[in-house]
C-alpha positions as CSV (number, residue, x, y, z in Angstrom):
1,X,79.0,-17.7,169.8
2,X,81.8,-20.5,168.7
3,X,82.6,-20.7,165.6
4,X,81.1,-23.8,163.5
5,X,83.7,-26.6,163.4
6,X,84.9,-28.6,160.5
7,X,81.8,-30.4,159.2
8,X,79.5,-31.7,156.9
9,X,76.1,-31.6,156.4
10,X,74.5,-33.3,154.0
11,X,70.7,-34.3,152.8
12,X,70.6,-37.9,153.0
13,X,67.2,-38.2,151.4
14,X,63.2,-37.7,152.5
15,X,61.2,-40.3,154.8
16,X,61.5,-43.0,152.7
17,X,65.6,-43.3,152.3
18,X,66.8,-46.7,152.7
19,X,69.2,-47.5,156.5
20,X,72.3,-46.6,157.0
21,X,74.0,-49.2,158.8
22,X,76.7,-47.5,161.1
23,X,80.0,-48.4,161.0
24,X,82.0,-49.9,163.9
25,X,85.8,-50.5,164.6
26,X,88.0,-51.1,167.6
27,X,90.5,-48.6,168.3
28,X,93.8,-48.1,169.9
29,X,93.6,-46.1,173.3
30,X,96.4,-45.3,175.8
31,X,98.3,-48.8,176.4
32,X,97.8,-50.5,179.9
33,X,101.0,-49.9,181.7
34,X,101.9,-53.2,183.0
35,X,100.9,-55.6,180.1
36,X,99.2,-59.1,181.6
37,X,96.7,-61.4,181.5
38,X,94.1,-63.4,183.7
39,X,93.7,-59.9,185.7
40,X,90.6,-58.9,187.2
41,X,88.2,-55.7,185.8
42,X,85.4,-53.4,187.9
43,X,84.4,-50.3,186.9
44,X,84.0,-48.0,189.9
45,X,82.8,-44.3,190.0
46,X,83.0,-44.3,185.4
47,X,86.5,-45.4,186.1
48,X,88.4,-48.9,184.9
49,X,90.4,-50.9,187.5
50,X,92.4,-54.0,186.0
51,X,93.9,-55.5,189.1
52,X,96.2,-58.6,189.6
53,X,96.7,-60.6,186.4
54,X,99.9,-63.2,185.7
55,X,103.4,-61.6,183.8
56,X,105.2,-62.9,180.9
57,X,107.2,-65.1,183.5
58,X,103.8,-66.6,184.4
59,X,104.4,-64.6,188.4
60,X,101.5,-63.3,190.1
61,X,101.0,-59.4,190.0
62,X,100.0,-57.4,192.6
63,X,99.8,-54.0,190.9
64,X,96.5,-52.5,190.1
65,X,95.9,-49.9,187.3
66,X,93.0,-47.8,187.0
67,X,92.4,-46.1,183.7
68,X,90.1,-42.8,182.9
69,X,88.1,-43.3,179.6
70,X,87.5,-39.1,179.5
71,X,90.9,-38.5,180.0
72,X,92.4,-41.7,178.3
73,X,94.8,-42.0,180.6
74,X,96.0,-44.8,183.3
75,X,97.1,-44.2,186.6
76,X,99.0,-46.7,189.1
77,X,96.8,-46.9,192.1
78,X,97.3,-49.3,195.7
79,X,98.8,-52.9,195.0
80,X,97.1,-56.0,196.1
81,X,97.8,-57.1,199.8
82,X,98.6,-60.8,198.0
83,X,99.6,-60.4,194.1
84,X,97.2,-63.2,192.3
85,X,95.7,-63.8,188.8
86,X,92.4,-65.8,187.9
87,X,90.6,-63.9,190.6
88,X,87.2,-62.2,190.2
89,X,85.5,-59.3,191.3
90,X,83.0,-57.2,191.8
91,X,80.9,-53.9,193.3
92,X,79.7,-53.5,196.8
93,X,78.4,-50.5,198.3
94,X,81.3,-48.3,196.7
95,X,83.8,-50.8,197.4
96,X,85.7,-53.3,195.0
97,X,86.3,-56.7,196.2
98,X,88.7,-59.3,194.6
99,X,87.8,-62.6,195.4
100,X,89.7,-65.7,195.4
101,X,92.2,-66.7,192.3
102,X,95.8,-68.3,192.3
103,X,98.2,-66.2,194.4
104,X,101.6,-66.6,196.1
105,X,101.9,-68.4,199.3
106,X,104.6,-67.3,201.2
107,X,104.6,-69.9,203.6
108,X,105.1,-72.4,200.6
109,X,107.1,-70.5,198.1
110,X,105.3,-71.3,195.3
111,X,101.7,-70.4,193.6
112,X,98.1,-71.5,195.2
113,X,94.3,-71.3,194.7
114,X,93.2,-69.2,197.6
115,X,89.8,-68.2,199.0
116,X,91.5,-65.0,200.2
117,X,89.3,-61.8,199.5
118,X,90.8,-58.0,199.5
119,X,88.5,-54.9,199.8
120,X,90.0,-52.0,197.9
121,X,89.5,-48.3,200.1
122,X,89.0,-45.5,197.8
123,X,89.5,-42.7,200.2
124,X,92.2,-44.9,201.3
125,X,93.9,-45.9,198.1
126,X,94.6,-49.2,199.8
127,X,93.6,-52.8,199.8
128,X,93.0,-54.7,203.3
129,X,91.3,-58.0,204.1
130,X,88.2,-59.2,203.8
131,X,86.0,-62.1,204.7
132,X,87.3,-64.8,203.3
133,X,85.0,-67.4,200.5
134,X,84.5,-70.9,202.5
135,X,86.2,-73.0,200.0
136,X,89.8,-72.4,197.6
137,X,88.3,-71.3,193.9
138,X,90.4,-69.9,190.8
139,X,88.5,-69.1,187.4
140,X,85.6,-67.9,188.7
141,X,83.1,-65.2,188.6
142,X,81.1,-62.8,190.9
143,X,78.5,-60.4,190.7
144,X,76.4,-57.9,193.2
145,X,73.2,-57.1,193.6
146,X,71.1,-56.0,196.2
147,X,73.5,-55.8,199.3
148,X,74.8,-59.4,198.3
149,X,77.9,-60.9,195.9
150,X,77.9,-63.9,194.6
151,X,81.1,-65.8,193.9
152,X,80.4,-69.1,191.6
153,X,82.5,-71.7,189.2
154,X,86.1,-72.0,189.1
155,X,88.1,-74.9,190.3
156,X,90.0,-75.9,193.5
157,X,93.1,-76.4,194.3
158,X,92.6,-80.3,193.3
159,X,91.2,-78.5,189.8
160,X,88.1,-80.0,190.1
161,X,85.8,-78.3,187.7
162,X,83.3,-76.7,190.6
163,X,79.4,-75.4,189.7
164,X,78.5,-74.6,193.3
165,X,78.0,-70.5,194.2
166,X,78.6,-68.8,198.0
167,X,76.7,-65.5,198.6
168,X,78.4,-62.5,200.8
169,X,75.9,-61.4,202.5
170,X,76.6,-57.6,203.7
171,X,73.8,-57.7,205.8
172,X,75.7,-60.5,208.3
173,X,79.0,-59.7,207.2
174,X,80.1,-62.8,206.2
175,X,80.0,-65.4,203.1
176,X,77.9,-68.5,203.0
177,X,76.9,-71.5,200.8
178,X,74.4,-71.3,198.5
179,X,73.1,-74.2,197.8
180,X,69.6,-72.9,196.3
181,X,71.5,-72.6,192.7
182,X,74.2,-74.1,190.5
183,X,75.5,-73.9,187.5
184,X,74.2,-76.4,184.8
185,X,77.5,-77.3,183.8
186,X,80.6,-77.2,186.1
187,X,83.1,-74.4,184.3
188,X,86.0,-72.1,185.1
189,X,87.3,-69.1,182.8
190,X,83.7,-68.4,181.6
191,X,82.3,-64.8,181.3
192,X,79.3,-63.6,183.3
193,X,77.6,-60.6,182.6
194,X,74.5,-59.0,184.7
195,X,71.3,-58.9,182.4
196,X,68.3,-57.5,183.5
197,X,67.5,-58.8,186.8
198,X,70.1,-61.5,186.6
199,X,73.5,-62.6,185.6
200,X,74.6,-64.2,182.0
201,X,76.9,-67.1,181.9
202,X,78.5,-68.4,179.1
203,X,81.3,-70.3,178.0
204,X,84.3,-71.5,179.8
205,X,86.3,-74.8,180.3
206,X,85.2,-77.9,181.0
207,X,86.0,-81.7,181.6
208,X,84.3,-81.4,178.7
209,X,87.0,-78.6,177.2
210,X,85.2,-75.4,176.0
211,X,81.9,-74.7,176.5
212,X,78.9,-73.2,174.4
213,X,76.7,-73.5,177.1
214,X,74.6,-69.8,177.9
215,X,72.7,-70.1,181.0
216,X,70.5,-67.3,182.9
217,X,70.1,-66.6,186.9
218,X,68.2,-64.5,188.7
219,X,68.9,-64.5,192.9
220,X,65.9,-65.9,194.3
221,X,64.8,-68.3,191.2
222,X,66.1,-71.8,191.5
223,X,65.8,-72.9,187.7
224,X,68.2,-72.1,185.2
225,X,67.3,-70.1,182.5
226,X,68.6,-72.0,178.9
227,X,69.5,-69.1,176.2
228,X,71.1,-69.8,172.6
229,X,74.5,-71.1,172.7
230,X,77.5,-69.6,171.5
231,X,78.3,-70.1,168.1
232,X,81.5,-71.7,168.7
233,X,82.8,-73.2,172.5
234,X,85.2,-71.2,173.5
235,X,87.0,-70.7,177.0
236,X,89.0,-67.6,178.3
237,X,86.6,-65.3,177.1
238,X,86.3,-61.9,177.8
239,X,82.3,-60.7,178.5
240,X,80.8,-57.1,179.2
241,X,77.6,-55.5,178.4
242,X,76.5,-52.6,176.7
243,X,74.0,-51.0,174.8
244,X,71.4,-53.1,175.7
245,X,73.8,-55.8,174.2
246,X,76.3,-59.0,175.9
247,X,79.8,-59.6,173.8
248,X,81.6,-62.6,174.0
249,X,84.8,-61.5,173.5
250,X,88.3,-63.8,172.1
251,X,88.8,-66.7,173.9
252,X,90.6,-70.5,172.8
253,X,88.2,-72.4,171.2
254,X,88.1,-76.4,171.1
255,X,91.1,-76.7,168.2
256,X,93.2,-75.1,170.6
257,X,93.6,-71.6,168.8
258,X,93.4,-68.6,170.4
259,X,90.3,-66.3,168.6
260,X,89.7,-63.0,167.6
261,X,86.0,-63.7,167.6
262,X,83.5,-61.6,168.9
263,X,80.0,-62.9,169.0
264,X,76.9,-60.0,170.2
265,X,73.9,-61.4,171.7
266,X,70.8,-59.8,171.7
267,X,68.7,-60.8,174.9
268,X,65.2,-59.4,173.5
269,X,65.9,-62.0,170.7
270,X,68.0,-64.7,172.3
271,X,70.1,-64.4,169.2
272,X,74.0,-64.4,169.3
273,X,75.1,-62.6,165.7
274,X,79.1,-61.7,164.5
275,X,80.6,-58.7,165.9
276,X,83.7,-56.4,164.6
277,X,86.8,-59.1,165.6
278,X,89.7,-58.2,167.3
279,X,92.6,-56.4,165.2
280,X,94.4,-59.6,166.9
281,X,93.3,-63.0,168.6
282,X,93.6,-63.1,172.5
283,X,92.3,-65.3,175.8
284,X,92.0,-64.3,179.4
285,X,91.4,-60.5,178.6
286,X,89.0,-58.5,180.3
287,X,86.3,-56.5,179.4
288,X,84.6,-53.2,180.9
289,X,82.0,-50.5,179.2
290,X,81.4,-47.2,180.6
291,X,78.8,-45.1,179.4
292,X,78.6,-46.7,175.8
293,X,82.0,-47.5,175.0
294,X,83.5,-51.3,175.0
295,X,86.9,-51.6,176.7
296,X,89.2,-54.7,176.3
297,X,92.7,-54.8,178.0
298,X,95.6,-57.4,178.2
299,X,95.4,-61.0,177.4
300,X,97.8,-62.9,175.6
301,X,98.3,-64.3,171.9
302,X,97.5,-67.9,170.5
303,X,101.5,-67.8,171.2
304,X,101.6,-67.1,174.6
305,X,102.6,-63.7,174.0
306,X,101.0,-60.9,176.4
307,X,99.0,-58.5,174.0
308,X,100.0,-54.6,174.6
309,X,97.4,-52.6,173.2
310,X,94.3,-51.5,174.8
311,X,91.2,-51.6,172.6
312,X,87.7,-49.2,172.4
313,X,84.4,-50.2,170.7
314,X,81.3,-48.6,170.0
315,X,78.5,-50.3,168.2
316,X,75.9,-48.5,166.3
317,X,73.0,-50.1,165.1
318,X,71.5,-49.4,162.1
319,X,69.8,-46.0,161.8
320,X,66.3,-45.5,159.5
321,X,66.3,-42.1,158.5
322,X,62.8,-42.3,157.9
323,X,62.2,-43.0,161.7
324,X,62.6,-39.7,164.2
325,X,61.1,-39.5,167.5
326,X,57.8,-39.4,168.8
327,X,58.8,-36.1,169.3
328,X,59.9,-35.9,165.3
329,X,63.3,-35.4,166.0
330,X,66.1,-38.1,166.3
331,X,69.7,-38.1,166.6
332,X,72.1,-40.9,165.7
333,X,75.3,-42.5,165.3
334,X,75.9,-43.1,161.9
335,X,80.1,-43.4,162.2
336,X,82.9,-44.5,164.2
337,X,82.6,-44.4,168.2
338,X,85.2,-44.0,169.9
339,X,86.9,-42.0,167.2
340,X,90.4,-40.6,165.8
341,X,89.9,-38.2,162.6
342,X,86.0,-38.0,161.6
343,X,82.8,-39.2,163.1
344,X,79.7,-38.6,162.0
345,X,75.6,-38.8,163.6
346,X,72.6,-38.2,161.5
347,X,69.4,-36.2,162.1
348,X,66.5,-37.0,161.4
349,X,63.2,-34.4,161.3
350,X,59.5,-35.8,160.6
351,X,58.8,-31.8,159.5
352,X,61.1,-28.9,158.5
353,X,63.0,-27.6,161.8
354,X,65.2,-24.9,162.3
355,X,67.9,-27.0,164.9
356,X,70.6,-26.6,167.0
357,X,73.0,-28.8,166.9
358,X,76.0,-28.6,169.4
359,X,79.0,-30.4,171.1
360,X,79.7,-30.5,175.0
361,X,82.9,-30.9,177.0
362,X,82.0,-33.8,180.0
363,X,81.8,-30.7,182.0
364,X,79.2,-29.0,180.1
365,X,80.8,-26.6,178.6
366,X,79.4,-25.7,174.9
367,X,83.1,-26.4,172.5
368,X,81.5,-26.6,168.7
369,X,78.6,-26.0,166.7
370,X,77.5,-28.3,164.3
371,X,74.7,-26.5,163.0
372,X,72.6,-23.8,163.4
373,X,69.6,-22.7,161.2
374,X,66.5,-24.6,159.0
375,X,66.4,-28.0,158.1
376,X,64.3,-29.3,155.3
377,X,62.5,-32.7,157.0
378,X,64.2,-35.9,156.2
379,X,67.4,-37.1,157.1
380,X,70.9,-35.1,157.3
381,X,74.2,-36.3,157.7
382,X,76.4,-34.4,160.4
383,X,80.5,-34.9,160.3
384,X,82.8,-33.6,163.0
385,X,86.8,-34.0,162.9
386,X,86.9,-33.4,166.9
387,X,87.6,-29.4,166.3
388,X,86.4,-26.8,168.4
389,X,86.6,-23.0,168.2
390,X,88.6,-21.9,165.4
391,X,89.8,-25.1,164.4
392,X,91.4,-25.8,167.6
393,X,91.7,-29.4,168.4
394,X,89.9,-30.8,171.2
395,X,91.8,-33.3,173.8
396,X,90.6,-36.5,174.3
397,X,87.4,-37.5,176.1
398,X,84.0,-37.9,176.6
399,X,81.8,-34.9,174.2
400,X,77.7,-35.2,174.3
401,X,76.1,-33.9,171.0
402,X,73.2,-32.1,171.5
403,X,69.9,-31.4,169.0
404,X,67.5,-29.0,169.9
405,X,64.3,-27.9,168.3
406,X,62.2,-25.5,170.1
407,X,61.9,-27.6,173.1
408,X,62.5,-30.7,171.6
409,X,66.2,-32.4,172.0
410,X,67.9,-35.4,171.3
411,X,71.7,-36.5,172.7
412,X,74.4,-38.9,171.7
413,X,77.7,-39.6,173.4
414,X,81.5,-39.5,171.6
415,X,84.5,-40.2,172.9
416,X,87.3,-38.8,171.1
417,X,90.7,-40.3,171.1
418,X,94.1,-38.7,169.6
């Protein structure tokens, strides 16, 4: 049996305790190696790639850096076949494409929108070419689904603000127009992020200049889908999903300044609300979740500067005490996800229990106890400080905290950083 780790467990009342809202703050994780902005992001296998992206010097970067939220580490993986930035990209059948952006001609010896696409080979660790998009687009966005990827928005090489989408269809091998959807409004450096059977699109530049403009697609309905603004236009946002919830993340807004700004929408309400801002503002960063943990890398400043921390977020929602399962037992966050020192979860029993309450390495393996014995019904605070067996200190990663009573059990996620 291991021995309990550092914790604390306390009653935090019966059935009819007021919520305890959860607290939620971004952290520091291992920095990108090769700071930039404008890169691309696709998460592949639970792992982060952040490929491409523009230098200090404003040159066009071919190196592609893939980073291992268990592990909270980076590794340098195959560079680009053509070094770019603004580019997009997404999932398809294992693979990662990166489509379009401005990259380096070598013919002209200077910097141009391209419709060049790369496939990255995993088994491979290489990039080689792909099919290329029919038309020159930087700024854009893609997404897959269902054998196809579509590539939309952006501009041309003329910077003409486009709103038209092509489809890759892996069926035919090949990309195509599409001309059964556009956007509503013509935009490049917006953030699109898949929501239930469709994509979410919002923000971006304009002829207009920044956008608060949320639309929704789904492939195969022609109408666009009109959701609540943002509450300020902003382009050079960063979007990802996660917990059932779409961030709008930093971005320059139509004054000019660079944000720290987070906005969470809720799609079951249609209702964008304030999220925990960035510890500093930044525009054309990118944004990734694995598992239940928000990622933000590079980006630059409101001065230009390239930002050189890498950021975590978890958000918690509020927890009722009063509320367990339909099987009377619930476990929940109730502190700060990813986490440094001291989080903390908190139990909830409809009757009195006698639990289990234990921490699991991502390979399985049992590494703490929390708590074993009766519990009085009600609501009960659990802390852990990331120890294991005899106080030893657990490395960083990804730890699943198990609650079981009798053959009732309940699970929640932590990712421990150091």
């Amino acid at each position: 049996m291991w021995k309990r780790a550092l914790f604390h467990l306390a009653l935090i009342g019966g059935l009819c305790a007021p919520p305890v809202l959860a607290q939620s703050d971004w952290v520091q994780i291992a920095p990108m190696p090769t700071p930039r902005t404008a890169a691309a992001v696709a998460v592949l296998n639970g792992q982060i790639y952040v490929m491409g992206g523009r230098d200090a010097a404003g040159m066009a970067l071919g190196v592609v850096e893939r980073y291992n939220p268990t592990a909270d580490q980076w590794t340098t993986v195959g560079s680009l076949d053509k070094p770019r930035f603004n580019a997009a990209a997404a999932v398809l059948s294992g693979q990662i494409l990166l489509i379009g952006g401005r990259a380096f001609d070598d013919d002209d010896d200077e910097l141009e929108v391209t419709e060049d696409v790369e496939v990255y080979d995993l088994s491979r660790d290489r990039w080689e070419s792909f099919d290329d998009l029919e038309g020159e687009r930087e700024g854009l966005a893609a997404f897959a689904v269902s054998g196809f990827v579509y590539a939309f928005g952006g501009t041309d090489s003329l910077q003409t603000f486009l709103s038209d989408a092509e489809v890759y269809d892996e069926s035919v091998g090949d990309w195509v127009d599409y001309p059964f959807w556009e956007l509503s409004v013509p935009r490049a450096a917006f953030a699109a992020v898949p929501e239930g059977d469709g994509v979410l699109i919002f923000g971006g530049f304009s002829t207009f200049g920044p956008l608060a403009d949320v639309e929704h697609y789904i492939p195969g309905d022609p109408s666009d889908i009109p959701r609540a603004p943002l509450p300020e236009s902003r382009g050079g946002l960063a979007g990802a999903g996660v917990n059932d919830l779409i961030y709008a993340i930093g971005g320059r807004n139509a004054a000019g300044v660079v944000v720290d700004r987070v906005d969470v929408y809720n799609p079951a309400q249609d209702l964008w609300s304030p999220g925990a801002a960035l510890p500093e503002p930044r525009e054309a960063a990118v944004a990734a979740a694995v598992d239940t943990v928000l990622y933000v890398f590079g980006g630059n400043t409101d001065s230009g500067a390239l930002a050189t921390t890498s950021l975590a977020l978890m958000t918690t929602t509020a927890v009722e005490p009063g509320a367990p399962s339909a099987q009377g037992l619930a476990l929940e966050l109730a502190g700060p996800n990813p986490f440094r020192a001291v989080t903390a979860l908190t139990l909830t029993l409809e009757r009195p229990r006698t639990v289990t309450v234990a921490v699991y390495d991502a390979l399985g393996r049992q590494v703490a106890m929390l708590h074993q014995g009766p519990l009085a019904a009600g609501g009960h605070r659990l802390d852990w400080d990331g120890s294991g067996e005899a106080q030893h200190v657990l490395p960083s990663g990804l730890y699943l905290v198990r609650a079981q009573a009798g053959s009732t059990h309940a699970v929640q996620r932590l990712t421990r950083l150091r």
